[in-house]
C-alpha positions in Angstrom: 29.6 -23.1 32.4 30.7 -26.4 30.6 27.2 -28.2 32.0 25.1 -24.6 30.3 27.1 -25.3 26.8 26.5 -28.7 26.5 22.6 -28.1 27.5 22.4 -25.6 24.4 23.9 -28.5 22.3 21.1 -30.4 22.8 18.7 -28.2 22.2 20.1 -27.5 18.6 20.3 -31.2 18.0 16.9 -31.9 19.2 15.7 -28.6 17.1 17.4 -29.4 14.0 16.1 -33.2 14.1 13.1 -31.9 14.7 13.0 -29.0 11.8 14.2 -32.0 9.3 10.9 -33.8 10.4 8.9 -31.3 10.2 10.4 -30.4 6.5 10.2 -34.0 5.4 6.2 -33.9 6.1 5.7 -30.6 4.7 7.3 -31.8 1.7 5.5 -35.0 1.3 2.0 -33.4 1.7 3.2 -30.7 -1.1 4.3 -33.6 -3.4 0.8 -35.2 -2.7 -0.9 -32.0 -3.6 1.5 -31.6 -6.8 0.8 -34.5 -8.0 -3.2 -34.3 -9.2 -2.3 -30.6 -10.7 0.4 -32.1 -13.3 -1.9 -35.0 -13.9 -4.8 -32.9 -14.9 -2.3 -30.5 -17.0 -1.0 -33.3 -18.3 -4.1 -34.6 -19.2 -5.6 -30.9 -20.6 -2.5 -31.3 -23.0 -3.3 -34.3 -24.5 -5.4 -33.8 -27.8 -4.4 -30.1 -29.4 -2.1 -29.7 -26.5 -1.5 -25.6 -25.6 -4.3 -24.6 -28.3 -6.7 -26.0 -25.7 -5.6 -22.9 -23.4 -5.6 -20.8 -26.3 -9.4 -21.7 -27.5 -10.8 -21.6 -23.7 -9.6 -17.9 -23.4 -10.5 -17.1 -26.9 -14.2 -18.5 -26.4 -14.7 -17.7 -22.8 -13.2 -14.0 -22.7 -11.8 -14.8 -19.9 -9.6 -11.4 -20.2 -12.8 -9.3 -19.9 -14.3 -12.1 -17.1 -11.0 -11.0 -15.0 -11.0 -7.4 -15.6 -14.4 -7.4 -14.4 -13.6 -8.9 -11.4 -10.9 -6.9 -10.8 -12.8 -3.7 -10.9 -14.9 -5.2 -8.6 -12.6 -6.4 -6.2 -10.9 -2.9 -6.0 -14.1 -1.2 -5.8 -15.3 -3.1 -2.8 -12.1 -2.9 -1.2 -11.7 0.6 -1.2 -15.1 1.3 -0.5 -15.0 -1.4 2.8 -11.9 0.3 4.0 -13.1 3.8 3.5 -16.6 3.1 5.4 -15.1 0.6 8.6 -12.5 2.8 9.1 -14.7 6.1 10.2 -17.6 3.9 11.5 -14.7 1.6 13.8 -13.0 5.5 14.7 -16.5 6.7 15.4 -17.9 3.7 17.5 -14.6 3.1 19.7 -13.4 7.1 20.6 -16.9 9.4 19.7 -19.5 9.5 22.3 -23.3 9.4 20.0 -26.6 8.7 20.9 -27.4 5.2 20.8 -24.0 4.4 20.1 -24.6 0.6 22.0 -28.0 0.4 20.3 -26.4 0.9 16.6 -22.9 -1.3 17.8 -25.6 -4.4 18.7 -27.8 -4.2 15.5 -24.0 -4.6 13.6 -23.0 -7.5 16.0 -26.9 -9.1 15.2 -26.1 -8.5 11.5 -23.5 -11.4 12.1 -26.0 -13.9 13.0 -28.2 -13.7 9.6 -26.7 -16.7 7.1 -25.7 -15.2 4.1 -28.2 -17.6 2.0 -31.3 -15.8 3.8 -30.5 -12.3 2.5 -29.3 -13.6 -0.9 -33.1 -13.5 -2.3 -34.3 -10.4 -0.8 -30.7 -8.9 -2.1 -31.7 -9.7 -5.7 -35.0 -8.5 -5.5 -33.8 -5.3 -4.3 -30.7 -4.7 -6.5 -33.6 -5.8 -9.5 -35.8 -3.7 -8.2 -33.5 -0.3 -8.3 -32.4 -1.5 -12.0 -28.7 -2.5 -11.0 -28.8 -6.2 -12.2 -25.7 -6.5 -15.3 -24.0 -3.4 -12.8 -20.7 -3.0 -11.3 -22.5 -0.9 -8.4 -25.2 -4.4 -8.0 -22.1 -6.0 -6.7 -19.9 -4.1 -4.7 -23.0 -2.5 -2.8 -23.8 -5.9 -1.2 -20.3 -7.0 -1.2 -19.6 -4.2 0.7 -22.9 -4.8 3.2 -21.9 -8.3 3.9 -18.0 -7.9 5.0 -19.0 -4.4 6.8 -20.1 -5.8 9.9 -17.2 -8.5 10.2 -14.7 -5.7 9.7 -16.0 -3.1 11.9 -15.8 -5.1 15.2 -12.2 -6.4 14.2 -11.2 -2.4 13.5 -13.3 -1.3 16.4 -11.1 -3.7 18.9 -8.1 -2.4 17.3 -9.3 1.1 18.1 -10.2 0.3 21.6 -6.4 -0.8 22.5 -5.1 2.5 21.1 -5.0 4.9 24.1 -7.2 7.9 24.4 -3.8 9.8 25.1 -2.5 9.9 22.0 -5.7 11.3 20.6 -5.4 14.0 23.4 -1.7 14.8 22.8 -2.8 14.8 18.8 -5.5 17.4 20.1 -2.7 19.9 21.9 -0.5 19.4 19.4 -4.0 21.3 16.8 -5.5 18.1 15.3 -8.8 18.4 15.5 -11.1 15.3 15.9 
């Protein structure tokens, strides 16, 4: 019993020295990235000194610039969830005709770098008169994180068991 106590006690030691090493780095690195963030804001403060921030968000609308991407943001967000979450659903538990086929043309979707279908995007989104549009942004937004998101939901789908969908369906749940 002695021998088993004084094991532990070096284990603590040996985890505390090491915790006080591993702090001490972690504190040095975030001292190195401090540092060039209060020289530039030192530096931004130099001639008019806060009126500088003051004239940058009266001059940029920067208010309006971040409410804008805001709206977009939520849009897309609740417009990706919404769509992978039936399409992950339907592709791990339904059974559909060319189920594979439709998975595989998702998983080949992966494979096309995004700086291919940025030119094609904009002549389509100019084409349907969407350019200066909230909905010219979250549509493709939405298309480009879609495929990305439906195979990590679809995974997650496939290690839920098929039995609690049956027990849901005794218990009146329909599909």
């Amino acid at each position: 019993m002695f021998e088993y106590n004084l094991s532990l006690k070096k284990i603590k030691k040996k985890t505390s020295w090491e915790n006080i090493i591993k702090f001490s780095i972690l504190s040095v690195a975030a001292v190195i990235t401090i540092i060039p963030l209060l020289f530039m804001f030192g530096k931004s403060l130099e001639v008019d000194g806060i009126f500088n921030y003051v004239n940058v968000i009266k001059q940029t609308s920067l208010i309006r610039n971040f409410a804008n991407s805001s709206i977009v943001t939520i849009a897309t967000i609740v417009l990706e969830v919404i769509c992978v979450t039936l399409a992950a659903f339907a592709f791990s538990k339904l059974q559909f005709p060319f189920k594979s086929i439709l998975y595989m043309i998702f998983l080949c979707t992966l494979m096309l770098p995004g700086a291919s279908v940025i030119f094609p995007m904009f002549l389509i989104i100019k084409e349907l008169g969407l350019i200066n549009n909230f909905i010219g942004l979250i549509g493709p937004y939405t298309a480009m994180i879609l495929p990305i998101n439906l195979i990590i939901l679809k995974n997650y789908y496939d290690s839920i068991p098929d039995e609690f969908i049956e027990s849901a369906s005794i218990d009146g749940c329909g599909r």
